[in-house]
C-alpha positions, 0 to 999 in steps of 0.5 A: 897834719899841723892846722897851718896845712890843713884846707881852709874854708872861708865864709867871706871871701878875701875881697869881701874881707877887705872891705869890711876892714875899710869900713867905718862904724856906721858902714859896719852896722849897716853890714851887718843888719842887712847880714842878719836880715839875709840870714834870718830870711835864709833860716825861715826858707829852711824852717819852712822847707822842714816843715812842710816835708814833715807835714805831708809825711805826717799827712800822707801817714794819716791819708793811708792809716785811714785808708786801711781803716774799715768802715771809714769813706771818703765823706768822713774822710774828707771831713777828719782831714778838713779838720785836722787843716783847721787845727794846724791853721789855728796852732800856725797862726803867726808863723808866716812861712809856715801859711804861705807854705800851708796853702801851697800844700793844700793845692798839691793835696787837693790834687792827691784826693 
């Protein structure tokens, strides 16, 4: 199949399209701030939605390793685990979306334990 005739998918559509061409140069400039703006905030949503399926992977390994450890309570438990959240928080720190979604799994963990 020659590429004229293959399906074609558009990220703009063709209304879109024809408004970027009317544009002018400070038209276009804003466009495309507030472009990268939005996808920059899209990439956070899936950075963060990423690092928080891998946190409670990575939690959930810990919590049951630990659980079929002998000699090892739920006192030292609970203290290994608050720890390892102090460790993450310090290495995290600046990384917004990474806190925000840091205390959203704390509840759902608390919750769990």
């Amino acid at each position: 199949m020659s590429k004229s005739k293959e399906a074609k998918t558009f990220v703009i559509s063709r209304e879109q399209y024809k408004k970027i061409k009317k544009m002018d140069h400070t038209q276009m400039d804003s466009f495309m701030r507030n472009f990268a703006k939005n996808l920059n905030d899209e990439c956070n949503e899936g950075s963060a939605k990423e690092f928080e399926n891998l946190s409670n992977m990575y939690t959930d390994s810990i919590l049951k390793a630990l659980e079929n450890t002998r000699g090892i309570g739920q006192k030292l438990k609970d203290s290994f685990i608050n720890e390892l959240k102090s460790i993450i928080k310090d290495k995290a720190d600046g990384y917004d979306f990474v806190m925000a979604k840091d205390k959203e799994n704390e509840k759902t963990q608390a919750e769990v334990v």
